[in-house]
N, C-alpha and C positions, 0 to 999 in steps of 0.2 A: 504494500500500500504506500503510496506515495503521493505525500500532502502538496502538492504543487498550488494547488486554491489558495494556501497561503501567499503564495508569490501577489498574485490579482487581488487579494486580499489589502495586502499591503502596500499597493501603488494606488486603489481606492481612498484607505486612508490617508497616507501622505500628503492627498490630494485635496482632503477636507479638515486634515486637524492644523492648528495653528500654532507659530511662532517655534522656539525649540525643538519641541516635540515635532511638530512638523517636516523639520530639516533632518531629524534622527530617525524617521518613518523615510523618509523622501532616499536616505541614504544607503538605510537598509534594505528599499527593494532595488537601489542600483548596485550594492554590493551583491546580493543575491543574484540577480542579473550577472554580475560577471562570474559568480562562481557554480551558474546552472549547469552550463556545460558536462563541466566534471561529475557533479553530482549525480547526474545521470547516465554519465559512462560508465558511473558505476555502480547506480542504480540506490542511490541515497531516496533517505527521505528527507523531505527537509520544509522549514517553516519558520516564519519570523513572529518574535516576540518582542517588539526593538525598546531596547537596543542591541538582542541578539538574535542571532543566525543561527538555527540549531539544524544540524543536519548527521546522518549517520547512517550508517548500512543495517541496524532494524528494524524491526517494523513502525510505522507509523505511530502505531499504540504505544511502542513501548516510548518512541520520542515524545511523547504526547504528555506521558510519563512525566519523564526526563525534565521538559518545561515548565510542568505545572507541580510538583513536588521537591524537587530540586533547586533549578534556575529560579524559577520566580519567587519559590516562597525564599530562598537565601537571600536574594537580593533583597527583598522588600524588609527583609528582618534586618540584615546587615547595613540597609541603608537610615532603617529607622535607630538603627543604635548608633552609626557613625556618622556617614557619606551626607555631604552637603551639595556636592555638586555630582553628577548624573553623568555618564558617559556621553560624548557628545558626535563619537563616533561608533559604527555599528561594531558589533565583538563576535566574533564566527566561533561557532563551538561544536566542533567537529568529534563526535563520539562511536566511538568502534567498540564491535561487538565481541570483537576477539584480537589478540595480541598481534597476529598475523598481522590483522589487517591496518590495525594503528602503523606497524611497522612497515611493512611494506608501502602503502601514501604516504606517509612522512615522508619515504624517501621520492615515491615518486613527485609530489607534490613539491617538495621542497629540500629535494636535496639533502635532507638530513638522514643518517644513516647511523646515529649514534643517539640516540633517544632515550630520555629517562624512564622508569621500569612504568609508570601507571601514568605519566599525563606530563605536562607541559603550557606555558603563556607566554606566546612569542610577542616580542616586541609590534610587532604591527596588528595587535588584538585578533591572532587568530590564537584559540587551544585547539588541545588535538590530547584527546581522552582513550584509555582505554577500559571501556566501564564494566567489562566483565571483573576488574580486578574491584568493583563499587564505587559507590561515588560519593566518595569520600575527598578525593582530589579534586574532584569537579570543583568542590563545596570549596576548597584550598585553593585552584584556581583562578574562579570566581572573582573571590574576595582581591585577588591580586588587581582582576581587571576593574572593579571597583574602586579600588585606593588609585588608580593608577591620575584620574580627572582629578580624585577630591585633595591629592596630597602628592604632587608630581615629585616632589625633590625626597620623600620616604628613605633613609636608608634603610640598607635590604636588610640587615639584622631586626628591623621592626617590621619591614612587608613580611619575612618570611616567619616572625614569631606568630605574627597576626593569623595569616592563611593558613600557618602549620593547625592554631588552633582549633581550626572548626573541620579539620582532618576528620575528626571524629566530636560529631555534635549531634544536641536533638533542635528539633523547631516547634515550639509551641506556643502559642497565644500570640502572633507575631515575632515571636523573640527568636535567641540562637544562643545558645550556650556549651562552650567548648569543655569536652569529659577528657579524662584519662585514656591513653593513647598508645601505640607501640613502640613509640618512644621512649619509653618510660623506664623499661628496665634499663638501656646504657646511661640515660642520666641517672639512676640511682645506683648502679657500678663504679661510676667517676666519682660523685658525690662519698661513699666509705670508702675507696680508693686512694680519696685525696688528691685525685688528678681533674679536678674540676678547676675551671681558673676562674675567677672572680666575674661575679657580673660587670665592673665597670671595665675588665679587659675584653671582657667580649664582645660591651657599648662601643668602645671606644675603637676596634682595632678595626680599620676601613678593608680588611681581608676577609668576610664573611665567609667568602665558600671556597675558601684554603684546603687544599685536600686533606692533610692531618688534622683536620679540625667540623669539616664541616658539619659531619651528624651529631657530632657534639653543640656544634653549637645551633642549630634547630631545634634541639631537643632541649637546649636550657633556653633559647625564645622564649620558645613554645611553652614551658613551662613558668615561666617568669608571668606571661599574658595569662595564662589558667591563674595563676597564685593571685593577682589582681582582678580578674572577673571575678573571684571567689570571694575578695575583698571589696567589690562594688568598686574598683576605682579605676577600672582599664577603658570606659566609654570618658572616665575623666583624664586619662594620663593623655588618651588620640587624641581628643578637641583641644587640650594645652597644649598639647608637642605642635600638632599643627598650626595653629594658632599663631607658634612663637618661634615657630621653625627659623626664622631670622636671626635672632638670639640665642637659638638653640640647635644648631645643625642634628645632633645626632641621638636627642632626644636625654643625654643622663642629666639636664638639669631641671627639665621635666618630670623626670622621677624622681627625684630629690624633690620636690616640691608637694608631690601629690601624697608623700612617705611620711614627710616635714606632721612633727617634732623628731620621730625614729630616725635617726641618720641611716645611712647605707650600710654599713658593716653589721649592722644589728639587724637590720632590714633582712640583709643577707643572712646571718645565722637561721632567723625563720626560718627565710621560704627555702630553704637545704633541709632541717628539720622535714619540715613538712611534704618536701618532696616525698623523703624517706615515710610516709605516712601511706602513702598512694598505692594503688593497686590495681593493675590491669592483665589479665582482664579483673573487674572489681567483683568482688565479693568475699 
């Protein structure tokens, strides 16, 4: 089954809705438009929800799926706790049925031949999923293509604690709230270990995804952003980091402020503690 009504769908509206929104409809059915071709040589489904392009070698239903339990209800949650400003251009979110097939168009499509194990967000807003593995990365993502309009200058040790977090989330009552994760046993190995290194070196060191370092340090993101959604203070630490991003490039005197009276090194003995509290899978 193959949703193409959407296509006509969406040049309709374009047609009749107004001002931003208008040009982000308008856009997305001439992104679609360039990208039918393909989709049909290989027999995609696909369909706009704009600001995004969903298409995949499923069946229709299940992309149907995919839009309305995933993509939309994330964003609408994600947007209502953070996101001030909206994508203003279309985001293609290209989801495979099977590992094969992510890999194989990757490369055809784009040359890429070396692709991360469950998904990816290429600079020029397209993803490329592969959702047999769940979608969980989507959810991760997402959030990326989200921040990307509301918070351009982000450093990635905060995009990717943020994204990492809802890796594994639920969504209820419009909300979104990041759980305990498969990360979790290597940050609670380095944490008794003692080869964990401080949160302000991991803020601070502009090498994010260093290869002797990088699952380490997603995984103490990632956990830093749980330890403050747990504390009610992580929709307060984005809106001041972003805020003051001028003042504050890289976000540690944002957290120092949201923390303020607790200084950082006592800060820190907690949420180490507490790591060591957690349990995944939980029970």
């Amino acid at each position: 089954m193959r949703i193409a009504g959407y296509l006509v769908a969406a040049l309709l509206t374009a047609g009749t809705a107004c001002g931003a929104e208008s040009q982000v409809q308008a856009r997305c059915a001439a992104k679609l438009a360039e990208w039918k071709t393909r989709f049909d040589e290989e027999h995609f489904s696909y369909l706009v929800a704009a600001p995004f392009i969903l298409a995949g070698d499923g069946t229709g239903g299940q992309l149907i799926g995919y839009r309305d339990r995933t993509v939309m209800a994330a964003a609408k949650a994600l947007k209502s706790t953070y996101f001030r400003t909206d994508p203003s251009e279309p985001v293609v979110i290209l989801l495979f049925k099977s590992g094969e097939s992510y890999r194989r168009l990757a490369k055809k499509w784009f040359n890429d031949d070396d692709v991360p194990h469950f998904g990816f967000f290429r600079s020029d807003n397209v993803m490329l999923m592969d959702v047999s593995t769940g979608t969980g990365t989507l959810v991760h993502e997402l959030t990326h293509a989200l921040i990307k309009p509301d918070f351009p200058e982000v450093p990635s040790w905060f995009n990717e604690g943020l994204a990492s977090l809802y890796e594994q989330c639920t969504m209820s009552g419009g909300g979104i709230r990041g759980l305990a994760n498969w990360r979790l046993p290597a940050l609670q190995r380095a944490v008794k270990d003692g080869k964990l290194r401080p949160l302000e070196q991991m803020i601070t060191d502009p090498r994010f995804y260093r290869e002797d370092l990088v699952g380490l340090n997603y995984a103490q993101a990632r956990y830093l952003m749980l330890y403050l959604q747990e504390k009610g203070l992580l929709r307060k630490y984005y809106v001041g980091f972003r805020d003051h991003k001028g003042e504050d490039s890289i976000g540690l005197e944002a957290l120092r402020q949201i923390i303020a009276p607790q200084d950082l090194p006592s800060f820190e003995k907690e949420w180490r503690a507490w790591v060591l509290t957690l349990r995944f899978p939980e029970g």
